[in-house]
C-alpha positions in Angstrom: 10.1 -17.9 -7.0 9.1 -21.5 -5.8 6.2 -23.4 -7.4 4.2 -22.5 -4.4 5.2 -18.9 -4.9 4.0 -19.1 -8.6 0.9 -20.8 -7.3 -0.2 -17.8 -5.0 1.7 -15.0 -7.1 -1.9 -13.2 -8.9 -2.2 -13.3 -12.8 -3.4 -10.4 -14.4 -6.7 -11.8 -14.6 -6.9 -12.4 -11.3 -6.3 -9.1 -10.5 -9.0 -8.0 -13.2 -11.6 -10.5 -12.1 -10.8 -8.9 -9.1 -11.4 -5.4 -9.9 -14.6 -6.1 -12.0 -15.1 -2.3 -13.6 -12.3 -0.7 -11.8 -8.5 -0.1 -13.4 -5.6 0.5 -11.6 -3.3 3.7 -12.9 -0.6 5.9 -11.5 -1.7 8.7 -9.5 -1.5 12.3 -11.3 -1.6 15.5 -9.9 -4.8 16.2 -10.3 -5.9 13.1 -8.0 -4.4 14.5 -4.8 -7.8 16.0 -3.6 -9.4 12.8 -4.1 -7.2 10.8 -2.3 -6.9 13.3 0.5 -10.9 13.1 0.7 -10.5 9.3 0.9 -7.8 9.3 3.5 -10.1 11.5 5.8 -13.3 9.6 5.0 -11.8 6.3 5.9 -11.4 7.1 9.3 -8.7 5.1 10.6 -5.5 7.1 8.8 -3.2 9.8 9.5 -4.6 12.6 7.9 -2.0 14.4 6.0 -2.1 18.2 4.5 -3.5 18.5 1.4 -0.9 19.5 -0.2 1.3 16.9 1.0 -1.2 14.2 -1.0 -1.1 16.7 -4.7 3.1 16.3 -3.6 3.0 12.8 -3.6 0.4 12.1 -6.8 3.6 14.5 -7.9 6.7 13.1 -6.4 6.2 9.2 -5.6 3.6 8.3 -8.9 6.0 5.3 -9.7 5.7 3.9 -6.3 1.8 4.2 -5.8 -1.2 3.3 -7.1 -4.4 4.4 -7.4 -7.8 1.9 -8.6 -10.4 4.2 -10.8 -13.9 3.9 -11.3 -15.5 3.5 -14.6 -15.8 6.9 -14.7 -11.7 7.7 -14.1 -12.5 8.5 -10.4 -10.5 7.9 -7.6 -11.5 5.2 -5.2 -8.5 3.8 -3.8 -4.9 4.3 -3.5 -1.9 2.9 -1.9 1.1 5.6 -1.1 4.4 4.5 -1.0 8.2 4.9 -1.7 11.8 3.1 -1.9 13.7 3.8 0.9 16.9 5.8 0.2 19.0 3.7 2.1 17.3 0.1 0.8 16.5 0.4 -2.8 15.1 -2.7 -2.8 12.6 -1.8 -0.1 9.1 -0.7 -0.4 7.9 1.3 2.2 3.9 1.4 1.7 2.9 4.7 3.8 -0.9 4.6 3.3 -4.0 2.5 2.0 -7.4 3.5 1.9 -10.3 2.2 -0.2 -13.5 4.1 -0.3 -16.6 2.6 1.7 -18.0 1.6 -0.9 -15.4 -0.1 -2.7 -14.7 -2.1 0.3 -14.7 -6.0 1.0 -14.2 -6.9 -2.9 -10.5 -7.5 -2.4 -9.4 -3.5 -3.7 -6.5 -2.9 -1.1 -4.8 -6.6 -2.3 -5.1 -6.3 -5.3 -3.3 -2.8 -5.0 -0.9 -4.2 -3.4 0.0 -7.0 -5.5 -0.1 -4.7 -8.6 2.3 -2.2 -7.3 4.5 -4.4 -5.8 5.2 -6.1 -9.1 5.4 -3.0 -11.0 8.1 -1.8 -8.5 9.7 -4.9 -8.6 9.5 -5.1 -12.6 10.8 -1.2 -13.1 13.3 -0.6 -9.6 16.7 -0.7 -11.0 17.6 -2.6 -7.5 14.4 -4.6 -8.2 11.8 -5.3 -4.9 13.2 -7.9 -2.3 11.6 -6.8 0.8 8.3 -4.5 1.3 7.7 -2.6 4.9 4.7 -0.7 6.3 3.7 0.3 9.6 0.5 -0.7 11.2 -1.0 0.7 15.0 -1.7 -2.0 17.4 -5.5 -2.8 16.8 -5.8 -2.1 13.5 -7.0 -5.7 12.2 -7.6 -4.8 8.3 -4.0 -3.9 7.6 -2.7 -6.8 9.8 -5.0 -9.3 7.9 -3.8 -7.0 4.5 -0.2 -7.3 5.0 0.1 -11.3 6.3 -2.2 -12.5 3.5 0.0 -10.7 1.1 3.2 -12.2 3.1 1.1 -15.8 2.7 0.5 -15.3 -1.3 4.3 -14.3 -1.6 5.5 -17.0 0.5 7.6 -14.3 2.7 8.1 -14.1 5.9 6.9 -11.7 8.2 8.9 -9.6 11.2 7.6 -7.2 13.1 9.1 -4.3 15.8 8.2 -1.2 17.2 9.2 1.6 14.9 8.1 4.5 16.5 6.9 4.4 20.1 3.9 6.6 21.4 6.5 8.8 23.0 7.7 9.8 20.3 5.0 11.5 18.5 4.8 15.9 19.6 0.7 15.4 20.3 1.4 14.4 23.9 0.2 10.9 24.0 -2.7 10.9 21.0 -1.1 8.5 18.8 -0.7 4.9 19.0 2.8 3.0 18.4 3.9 2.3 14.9 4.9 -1.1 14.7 7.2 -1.7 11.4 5.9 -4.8 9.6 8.6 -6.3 7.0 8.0 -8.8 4.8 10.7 -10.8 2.3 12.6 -12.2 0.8 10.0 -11.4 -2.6 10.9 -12.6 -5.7 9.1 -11.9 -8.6 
């Protein structure tokens, strides 16, 4: 990490001050309902099943995140996973932050948090994070090049999926892969 890295990288108690009254935690089981709830309120995501989100709280717990209210309630989450074939990649599949949670810094300060904690705990250790993002969708873009900017990475981008691709005859937008590295941590 270069000194400007270190300058940008977030402490702990930025992250906290950040938070206020909220923690961040590994998903459980039990949160699946909650997050699916959040995913559907937020308006903008691919909806997945149900069960796919009580799967994930199950399966992918070290590579997500979810922030808590005081009372231990859901109210944000980022979903994601190493890919098989890049250990050393973190693929962030979803991020949603309930409305009224928004616009206090929640989703970056997700996303810092896990990506040090995968990068801390991955055997192959975190050099490079991906996501995809639909053409339009300004949050994420703003999301994923301010965290590029506070890691001092680089930022490609390329059509992942093209709209043909998807079996709903034309309903969904492109998914353009955003990659970010080299991280160090």
């Amino acid at each position: 990490m270069t000194a400007a890295q270190a300058d940008l990288a977030p402490t702990r108690s930025d992250i906290a001050e950040k938070l206020g009254d909220l923690r961040l935690d590994r998903p459980q089981v039990e949160d699946g309902a909650a997050l699916w709830r959040i995913a559907r309120d937020s308006k903008t995501l691919d909806l997945n099943s149900s069960y796919s989100y009580l799967l994930w709280c199950r399966d992918f717990a070290d590579t997500s995140v979810v922030a808590r209210d005081s009372g231990g309630d859901p109210v944000g989450f980022i979903s994601g996973y190493l890919r098989p074939d890049r250990p050393d990649t973190l693929l962030i599949w979803q991020v949603a932050v309930d409305a009224a949670q928004r616009g206090r810094g929640l989703a970056a300060a997700m996303l810092d948090s896990l990506s040090a904690s995968v990068a801390k705990e991955s055997e192959s250790g975190l050099s490079t994070l991906e996501t995809t993002i639909t053409p339009g969708n300004t949050a994420s873009e703003r999301l994923f090049a301010s965290y590029a900017e506070r890691h001092g990475a680089s930022v490609e981008t390329e059509v992942l999926f093209d709209a043909g691709l998807f079996p709903d005859g034309g309903g969904h937008d492109p998914e353009v892969l955003y990659r970010i590295g080299p991280l160090s941590f």
